[in-house]
ChimeraX commands (.cxc) that place a marker at each C-alpha (Angstrom):
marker #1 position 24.51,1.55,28.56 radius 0.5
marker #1 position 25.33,3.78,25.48 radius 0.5
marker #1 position 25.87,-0.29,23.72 radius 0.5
marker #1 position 22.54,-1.77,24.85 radius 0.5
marker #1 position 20.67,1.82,23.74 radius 0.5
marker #1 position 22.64,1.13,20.21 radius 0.5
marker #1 position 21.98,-2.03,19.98 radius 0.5
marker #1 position 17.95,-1.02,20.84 radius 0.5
marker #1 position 18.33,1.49,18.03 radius 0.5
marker #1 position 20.02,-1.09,15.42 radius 0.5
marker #1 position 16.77,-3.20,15.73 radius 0.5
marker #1 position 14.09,-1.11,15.73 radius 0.5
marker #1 position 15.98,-0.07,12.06 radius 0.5
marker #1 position 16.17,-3.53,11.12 radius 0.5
marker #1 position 12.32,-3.91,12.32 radius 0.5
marker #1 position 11.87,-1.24,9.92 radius 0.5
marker #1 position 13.47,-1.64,7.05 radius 0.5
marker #1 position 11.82,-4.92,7.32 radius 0.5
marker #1 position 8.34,-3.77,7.43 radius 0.5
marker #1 position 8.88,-1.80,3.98 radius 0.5
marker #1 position 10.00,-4.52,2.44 radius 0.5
marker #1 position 7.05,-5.61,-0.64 radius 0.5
marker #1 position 7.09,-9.74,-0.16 radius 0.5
marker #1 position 6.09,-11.91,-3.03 radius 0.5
marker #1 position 3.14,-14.35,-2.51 radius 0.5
marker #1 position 3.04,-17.94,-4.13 radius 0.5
marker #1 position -0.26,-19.27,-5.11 radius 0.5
marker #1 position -1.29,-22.56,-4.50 radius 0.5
marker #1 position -2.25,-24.44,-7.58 radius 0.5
marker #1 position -5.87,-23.36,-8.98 radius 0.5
marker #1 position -8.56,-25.96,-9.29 radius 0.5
marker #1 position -8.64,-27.13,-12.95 radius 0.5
marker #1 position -10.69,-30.04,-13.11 radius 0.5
marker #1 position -13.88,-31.38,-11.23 radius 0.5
marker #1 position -15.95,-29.51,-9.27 radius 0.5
marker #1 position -19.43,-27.57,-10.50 radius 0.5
marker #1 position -20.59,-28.05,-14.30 radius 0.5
marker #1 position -20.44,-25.11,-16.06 radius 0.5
marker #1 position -24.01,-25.04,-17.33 radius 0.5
marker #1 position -25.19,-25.14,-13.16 radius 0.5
marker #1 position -22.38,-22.54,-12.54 radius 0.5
marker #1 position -24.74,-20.64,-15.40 radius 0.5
marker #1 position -27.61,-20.81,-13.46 radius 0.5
marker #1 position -26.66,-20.15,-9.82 radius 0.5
marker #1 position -24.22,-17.13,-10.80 radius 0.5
marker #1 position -25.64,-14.30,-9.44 radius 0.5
marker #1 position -24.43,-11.00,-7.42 radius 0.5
marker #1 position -24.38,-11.47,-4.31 radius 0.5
marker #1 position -26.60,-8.75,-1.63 radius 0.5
marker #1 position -24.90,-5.58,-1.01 radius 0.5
marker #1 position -26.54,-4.90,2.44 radius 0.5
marker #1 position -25.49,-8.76,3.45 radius 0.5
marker #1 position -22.46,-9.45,1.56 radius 0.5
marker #1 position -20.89,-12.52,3.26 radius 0.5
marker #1 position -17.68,-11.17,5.23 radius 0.5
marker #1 position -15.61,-14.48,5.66 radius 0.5
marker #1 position -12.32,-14.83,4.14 radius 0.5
marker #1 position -11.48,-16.53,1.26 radius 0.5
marker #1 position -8.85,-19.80,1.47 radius 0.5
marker #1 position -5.80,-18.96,-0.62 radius 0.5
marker #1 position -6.54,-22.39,-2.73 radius 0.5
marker #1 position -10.45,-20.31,-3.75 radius 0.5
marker #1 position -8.81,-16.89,-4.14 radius 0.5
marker #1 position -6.04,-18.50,-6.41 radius 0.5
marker #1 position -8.60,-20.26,-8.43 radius 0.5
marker #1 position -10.99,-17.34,-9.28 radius 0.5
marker #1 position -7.60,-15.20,-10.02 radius 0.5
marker #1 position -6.42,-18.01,-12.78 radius 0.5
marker #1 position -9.92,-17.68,-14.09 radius 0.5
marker #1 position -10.15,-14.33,-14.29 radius 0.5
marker #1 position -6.96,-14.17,-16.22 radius 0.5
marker #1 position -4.58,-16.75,-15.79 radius 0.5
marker #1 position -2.62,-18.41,-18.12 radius 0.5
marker #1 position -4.23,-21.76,-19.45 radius 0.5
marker #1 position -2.43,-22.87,-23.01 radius 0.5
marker #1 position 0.95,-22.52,-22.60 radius 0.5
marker #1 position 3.29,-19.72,-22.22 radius 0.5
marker #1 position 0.55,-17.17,-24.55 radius 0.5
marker #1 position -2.70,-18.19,-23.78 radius 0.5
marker #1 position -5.36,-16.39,-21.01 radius 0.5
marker #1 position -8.67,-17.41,-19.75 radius 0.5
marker #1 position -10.16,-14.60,-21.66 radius 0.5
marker #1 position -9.85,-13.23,-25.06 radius 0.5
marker #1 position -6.85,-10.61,-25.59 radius 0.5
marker #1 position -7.03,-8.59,-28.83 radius 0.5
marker #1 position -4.41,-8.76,-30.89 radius 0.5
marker #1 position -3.04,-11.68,-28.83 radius 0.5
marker #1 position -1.40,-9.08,-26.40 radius 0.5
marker #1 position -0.61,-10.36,-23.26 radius 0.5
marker #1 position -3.46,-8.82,-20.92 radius 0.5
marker #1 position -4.31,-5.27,-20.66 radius 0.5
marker #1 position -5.93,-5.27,-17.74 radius 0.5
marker #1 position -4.61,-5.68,-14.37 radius 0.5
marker #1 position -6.02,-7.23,-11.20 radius 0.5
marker #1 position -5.06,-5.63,-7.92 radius 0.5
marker #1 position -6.60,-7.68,-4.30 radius 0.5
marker #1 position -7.17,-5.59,-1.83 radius 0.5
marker #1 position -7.22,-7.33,1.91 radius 0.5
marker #1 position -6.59,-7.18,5.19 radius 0.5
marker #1 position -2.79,-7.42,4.91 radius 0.5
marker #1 position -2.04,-5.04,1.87 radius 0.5
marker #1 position -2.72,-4.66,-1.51 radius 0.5
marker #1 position -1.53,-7.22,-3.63 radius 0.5
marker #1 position -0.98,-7.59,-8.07 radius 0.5
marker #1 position -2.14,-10.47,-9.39 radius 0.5
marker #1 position 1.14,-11.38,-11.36 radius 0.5
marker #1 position -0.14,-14.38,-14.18 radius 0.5
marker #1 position 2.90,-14.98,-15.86 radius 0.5
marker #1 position 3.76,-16.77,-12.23 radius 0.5
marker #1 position 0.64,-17.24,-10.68 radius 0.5
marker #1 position 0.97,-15.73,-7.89 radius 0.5
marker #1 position 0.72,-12.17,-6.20 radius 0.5
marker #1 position 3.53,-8.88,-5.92 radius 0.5
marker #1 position 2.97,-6.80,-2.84 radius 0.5
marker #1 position 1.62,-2.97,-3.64 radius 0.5
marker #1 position 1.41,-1.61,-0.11 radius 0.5
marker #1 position 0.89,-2.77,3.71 radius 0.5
marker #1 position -1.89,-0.47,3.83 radius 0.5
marker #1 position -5.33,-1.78,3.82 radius 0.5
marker #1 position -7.83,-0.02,1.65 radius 0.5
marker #1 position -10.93,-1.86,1.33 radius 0.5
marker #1 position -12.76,1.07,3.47 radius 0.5
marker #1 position -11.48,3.43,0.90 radius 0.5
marker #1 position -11.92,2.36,-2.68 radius 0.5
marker #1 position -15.82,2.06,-3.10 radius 0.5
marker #1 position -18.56,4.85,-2.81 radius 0.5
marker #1 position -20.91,2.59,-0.88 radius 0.5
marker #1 position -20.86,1.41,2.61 radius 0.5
marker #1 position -21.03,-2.33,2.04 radius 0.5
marker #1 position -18.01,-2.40,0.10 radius 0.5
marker #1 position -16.22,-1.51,3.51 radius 0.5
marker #1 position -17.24,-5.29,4.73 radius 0.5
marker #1 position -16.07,-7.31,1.81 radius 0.5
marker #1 position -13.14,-9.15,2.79 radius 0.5
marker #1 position -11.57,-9.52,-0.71 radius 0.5
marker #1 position -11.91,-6.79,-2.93 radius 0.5
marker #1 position -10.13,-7.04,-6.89 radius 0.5
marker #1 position -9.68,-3.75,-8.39 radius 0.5
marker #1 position -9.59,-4.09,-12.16 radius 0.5
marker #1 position -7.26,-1.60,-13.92 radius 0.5
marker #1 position -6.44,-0.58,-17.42 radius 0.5
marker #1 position -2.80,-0.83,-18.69 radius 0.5
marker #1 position -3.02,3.10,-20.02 radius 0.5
marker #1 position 0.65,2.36,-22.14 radius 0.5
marker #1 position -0.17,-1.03,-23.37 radius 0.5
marker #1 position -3.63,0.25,-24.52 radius 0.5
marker #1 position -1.63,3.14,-25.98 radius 0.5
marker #1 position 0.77,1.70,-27.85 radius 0.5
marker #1 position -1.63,-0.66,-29.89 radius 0.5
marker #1 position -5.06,1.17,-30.13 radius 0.5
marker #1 position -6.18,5.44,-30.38 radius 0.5
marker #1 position -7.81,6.40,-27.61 radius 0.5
marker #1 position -11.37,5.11,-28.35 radius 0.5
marker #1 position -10.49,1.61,-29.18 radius 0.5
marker #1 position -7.87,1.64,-26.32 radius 0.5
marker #1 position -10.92,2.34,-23.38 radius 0.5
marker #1 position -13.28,-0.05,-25.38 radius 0.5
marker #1 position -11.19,-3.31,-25.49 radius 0.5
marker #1 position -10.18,-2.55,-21.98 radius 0.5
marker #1 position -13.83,-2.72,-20.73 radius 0.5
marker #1 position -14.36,-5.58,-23.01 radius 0.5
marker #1 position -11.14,-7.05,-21.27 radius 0.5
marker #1 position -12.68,-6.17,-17.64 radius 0.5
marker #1 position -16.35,-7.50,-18.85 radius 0.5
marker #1 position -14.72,-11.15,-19.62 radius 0.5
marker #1 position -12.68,-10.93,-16.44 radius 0.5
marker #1 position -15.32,-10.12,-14.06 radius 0.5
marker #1 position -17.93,-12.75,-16.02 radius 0.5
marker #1 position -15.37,-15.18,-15.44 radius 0.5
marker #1 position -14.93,-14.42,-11.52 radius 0.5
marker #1 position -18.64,-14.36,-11.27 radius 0.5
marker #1 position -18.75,-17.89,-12.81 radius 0.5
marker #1 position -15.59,-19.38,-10.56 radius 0.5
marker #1 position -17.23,-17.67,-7.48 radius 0.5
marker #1 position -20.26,-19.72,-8.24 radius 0.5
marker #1 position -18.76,-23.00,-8.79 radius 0.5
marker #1 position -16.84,-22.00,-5.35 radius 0.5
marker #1 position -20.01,-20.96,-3.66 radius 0.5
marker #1 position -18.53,-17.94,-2.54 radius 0.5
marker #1 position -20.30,-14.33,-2.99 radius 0.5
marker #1 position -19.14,-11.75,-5.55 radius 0.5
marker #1 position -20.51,-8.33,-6.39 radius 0.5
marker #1 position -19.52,-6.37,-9.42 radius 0.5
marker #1 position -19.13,-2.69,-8.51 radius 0.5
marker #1 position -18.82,0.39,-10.65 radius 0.5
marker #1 position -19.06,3.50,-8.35 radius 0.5
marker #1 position -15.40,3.72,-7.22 radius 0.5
marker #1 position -13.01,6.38,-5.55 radius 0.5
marker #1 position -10.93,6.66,-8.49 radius 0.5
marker #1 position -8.62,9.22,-6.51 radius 0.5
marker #1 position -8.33,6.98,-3.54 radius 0.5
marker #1 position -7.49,3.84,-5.26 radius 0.5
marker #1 position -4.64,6.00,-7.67 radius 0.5
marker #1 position -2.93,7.04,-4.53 radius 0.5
marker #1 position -3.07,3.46,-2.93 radius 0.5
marker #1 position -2.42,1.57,-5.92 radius 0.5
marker #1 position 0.21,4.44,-7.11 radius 0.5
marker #1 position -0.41,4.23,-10.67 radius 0.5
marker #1 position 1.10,5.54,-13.59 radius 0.5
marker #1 position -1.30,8.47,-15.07 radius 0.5
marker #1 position -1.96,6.35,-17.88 radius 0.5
marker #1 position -3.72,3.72,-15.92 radius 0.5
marker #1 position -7.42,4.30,-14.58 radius 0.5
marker #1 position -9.21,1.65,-12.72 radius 0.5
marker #1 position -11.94,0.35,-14.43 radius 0.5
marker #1 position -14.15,-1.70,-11.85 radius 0.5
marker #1 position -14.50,-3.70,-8.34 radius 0.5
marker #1 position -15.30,-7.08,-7.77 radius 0.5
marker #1 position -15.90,-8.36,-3.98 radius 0.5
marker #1 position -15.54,-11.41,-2.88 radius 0.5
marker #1 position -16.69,-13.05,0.64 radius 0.5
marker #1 position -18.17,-16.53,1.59 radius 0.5
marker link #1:1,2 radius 0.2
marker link #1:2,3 radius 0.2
marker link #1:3,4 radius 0.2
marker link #1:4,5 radius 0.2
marker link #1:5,6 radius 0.2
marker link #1:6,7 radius 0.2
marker link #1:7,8 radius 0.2
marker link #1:8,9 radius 0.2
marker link #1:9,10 radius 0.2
marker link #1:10,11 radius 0.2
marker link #1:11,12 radius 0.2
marker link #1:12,13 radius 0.2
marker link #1:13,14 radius 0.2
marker link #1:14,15 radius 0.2
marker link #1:15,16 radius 0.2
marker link #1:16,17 radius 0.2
marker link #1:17,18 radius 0.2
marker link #1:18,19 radius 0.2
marker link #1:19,20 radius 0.2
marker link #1:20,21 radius 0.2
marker link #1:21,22 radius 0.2
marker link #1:22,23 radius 0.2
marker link #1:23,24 radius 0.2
marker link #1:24,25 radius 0.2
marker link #1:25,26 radius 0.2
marker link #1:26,27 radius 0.2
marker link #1:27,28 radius 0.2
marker link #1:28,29 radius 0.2
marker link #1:29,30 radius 0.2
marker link #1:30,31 radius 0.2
marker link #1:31,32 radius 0.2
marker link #1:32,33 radius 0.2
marker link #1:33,34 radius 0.2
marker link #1:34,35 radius 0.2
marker link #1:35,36 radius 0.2
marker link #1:36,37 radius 0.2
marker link #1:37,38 radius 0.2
marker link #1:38,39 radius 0.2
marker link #1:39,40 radius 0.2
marker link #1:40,41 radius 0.2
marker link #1:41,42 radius 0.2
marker link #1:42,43 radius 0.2
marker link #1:43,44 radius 0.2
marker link #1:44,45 radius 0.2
marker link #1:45,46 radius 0.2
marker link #1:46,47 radius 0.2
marker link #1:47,48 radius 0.2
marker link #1:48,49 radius 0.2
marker link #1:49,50 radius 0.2
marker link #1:50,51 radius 0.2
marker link #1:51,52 radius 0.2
marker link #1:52,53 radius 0.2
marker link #1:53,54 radius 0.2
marker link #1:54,55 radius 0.2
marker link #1:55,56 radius 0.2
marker link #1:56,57 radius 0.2
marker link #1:57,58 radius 0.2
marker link #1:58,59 radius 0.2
marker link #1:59,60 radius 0.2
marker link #1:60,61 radius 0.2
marker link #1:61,62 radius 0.2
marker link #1:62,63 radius 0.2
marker link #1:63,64 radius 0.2
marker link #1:64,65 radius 0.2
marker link #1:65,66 radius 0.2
marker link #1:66,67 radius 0.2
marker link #1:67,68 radius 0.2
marker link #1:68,69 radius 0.2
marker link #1:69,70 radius 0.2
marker link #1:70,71 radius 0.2
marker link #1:71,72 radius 0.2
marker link #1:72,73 radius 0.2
marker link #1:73,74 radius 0.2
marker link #1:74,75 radius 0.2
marker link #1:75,76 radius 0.2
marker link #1:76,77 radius 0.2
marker link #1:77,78 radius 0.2
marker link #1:78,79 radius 0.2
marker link #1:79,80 radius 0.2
marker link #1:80,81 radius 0.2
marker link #1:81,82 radius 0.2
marker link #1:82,83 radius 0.2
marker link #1:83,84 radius 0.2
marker link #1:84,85 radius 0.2
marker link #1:85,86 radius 0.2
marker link #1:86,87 radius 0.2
marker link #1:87,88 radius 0.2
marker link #1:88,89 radius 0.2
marker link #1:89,90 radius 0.2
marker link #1:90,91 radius 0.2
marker link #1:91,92 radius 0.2
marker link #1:92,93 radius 0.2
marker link #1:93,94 radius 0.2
marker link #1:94,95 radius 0.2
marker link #1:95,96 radius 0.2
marker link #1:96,97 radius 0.2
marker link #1:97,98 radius 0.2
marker link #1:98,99 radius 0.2
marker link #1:99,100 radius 0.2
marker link #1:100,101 radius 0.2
marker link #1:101,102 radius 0.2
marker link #1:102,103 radius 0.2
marker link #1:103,104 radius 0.2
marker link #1:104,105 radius 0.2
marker link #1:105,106 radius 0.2
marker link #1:106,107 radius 0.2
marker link #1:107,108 radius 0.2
marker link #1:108,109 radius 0.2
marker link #1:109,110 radius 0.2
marker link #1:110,111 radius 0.2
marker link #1:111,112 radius 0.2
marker link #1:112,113 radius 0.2
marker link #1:113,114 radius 0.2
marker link #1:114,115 radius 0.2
marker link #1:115,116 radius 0.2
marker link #1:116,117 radius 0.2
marker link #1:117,118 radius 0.2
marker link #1:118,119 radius 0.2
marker link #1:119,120 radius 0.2
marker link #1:120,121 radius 0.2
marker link #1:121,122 radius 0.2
marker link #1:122,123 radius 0.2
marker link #1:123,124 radius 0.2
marker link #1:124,125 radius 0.2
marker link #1:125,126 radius 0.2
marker link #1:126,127 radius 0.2
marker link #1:127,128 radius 0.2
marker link #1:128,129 radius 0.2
marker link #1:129,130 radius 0.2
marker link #1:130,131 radius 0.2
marker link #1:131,132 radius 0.2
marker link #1:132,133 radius 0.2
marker link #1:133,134 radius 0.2
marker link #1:134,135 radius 0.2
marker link #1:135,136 radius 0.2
marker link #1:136,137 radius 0.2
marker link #1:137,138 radius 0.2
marker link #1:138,139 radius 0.2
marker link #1:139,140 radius 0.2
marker link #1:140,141 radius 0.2
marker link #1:141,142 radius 0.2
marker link #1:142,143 radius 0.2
marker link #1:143,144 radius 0.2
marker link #1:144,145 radius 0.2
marker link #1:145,146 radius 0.2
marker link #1:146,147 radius 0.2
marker link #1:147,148 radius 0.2
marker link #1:148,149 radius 0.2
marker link #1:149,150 radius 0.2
marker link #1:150,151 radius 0.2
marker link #1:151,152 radius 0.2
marker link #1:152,153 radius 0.2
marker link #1:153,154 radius 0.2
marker link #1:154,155 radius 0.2
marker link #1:155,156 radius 0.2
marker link #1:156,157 radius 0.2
marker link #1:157,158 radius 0.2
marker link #1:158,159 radius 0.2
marker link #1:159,160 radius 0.2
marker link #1:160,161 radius 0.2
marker link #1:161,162 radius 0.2
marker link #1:162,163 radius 0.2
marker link #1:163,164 radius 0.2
marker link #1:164,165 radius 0.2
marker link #1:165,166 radius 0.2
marker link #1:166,167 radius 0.2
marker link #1:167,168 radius 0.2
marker link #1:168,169 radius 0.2
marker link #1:169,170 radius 0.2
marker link #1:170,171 radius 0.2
marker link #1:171,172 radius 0.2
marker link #1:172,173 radius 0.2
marker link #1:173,174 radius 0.2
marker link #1:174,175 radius 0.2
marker link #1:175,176 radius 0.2
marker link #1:176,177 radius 0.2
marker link #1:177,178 radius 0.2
marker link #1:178,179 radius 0.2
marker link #1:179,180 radius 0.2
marker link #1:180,181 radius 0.2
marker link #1:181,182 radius 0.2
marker link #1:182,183 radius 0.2
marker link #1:183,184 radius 0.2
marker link #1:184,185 radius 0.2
marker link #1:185,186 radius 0.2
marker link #1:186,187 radius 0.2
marker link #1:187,188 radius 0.2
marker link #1:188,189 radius 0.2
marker link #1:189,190 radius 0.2
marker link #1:190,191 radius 0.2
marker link #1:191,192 radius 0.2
marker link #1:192,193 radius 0.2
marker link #1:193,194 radius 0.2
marker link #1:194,195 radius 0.2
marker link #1:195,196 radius 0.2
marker link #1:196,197 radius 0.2
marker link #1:197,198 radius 0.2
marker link #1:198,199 radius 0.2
marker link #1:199,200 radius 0.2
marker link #1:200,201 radius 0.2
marker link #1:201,202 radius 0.2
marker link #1:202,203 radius 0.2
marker link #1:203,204 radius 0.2
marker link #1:204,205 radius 0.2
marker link #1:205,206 radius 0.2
marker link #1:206,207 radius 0.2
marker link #1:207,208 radius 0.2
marker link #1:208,209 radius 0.2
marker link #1:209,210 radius 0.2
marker link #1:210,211 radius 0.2
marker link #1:211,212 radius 0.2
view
């Protein structure tokens, strides 16, 4: 008896230690050729309706694809989808928020680092329709890269500039993907530091929600 109850004991440990374990995630390839024009992806980007955002979830081939666009790595080893000043490697991180976790968008690998099991999509925006959005990117500021190569002023400025690129470029893949994304300023800041844990020198800087 006292052997079965340890062994009962041993794997509910194991069961354990295996739930706190952060898993890596592996992309699929993004979509880098064909598809919408960019001049049409011009005209039908758009935000999509708060009250009715779509609530279907992504496929990991679209998510990967509006990641690499958003900033992923696209001449060479030092090259982004969007301007970097400086040429620093980017100073401005994207965190996905789903179902399963929260997730950082990793671009020197394509592919994602698991934050936390915890899902916080309920939690991060001030409005009630963010709750619905399947796929939510949190944008944050690299507070020590910006530090180290800017004062404070220039430091919050190229980050925005950093997050405006980012989130016109997600806006632009979402189109070509017909899938519906919705910029979003009014955040939890509090509630996303805790989930996220970040480093007091980091501050998120936007949302961007994604559903089809």
């Amino acid at each position: 008896m006292r052997y079965v109850l340890k062994i009962c004991l041993l794997s509910l440990l194991l069961l354990a230690v295996a739930a706190s374990v952060h898993a890596d995630v592996k992309l699929p390839p993004p979509q880098m050729e064909g598809g919408m024009g960019l001049f049409e992806a011009f005209k039908k980007r758009s935000s999509a309706a708060g009250g009715d955002f779509p609530i279907a979830q992504l496929e990991p081939e679209e998510l990967s694809t509006i990641l690499w666009g958003a900033t992923g790595l696209n001449r060479g080893e030092k090259g982004w989808t969007v301007p970097m000043s400086k040429g620093l490697e980017p100073y401005c991180r994207i965190y996905v928020a789903q179902d399963e976790g929260i997730f950082l968008y990793d671009w020197r690998v394509h592919g994602l680092t698991e934050v936390s099991k915890e899902n916080v999509r309920a939690k991060v925006g001030s409005q009630n329709f963010v709750k619905t959005a399947p796929c939510i990117l949190i944008l944050v500021a690299d507070g020590k890269a910006l530090s180290d190569n800017f004062d404070a002023k220039d430091g919050a400025e190229f980050a925005a500039v950093a997050a405006g690129a980012m989130t016109q470029d997600i806006y632009l893949a979402a189109a070509a993907l017909e899938i519906g994304a919705r910029y979003i300023h009014s955040m939890n800041i509090e509630e996303i530091r805790r989930a996220l844990s970040l480093p007091e020198e980091d501050y998120p800087v936007c949302l961007m929600m994604l559903g089809k």
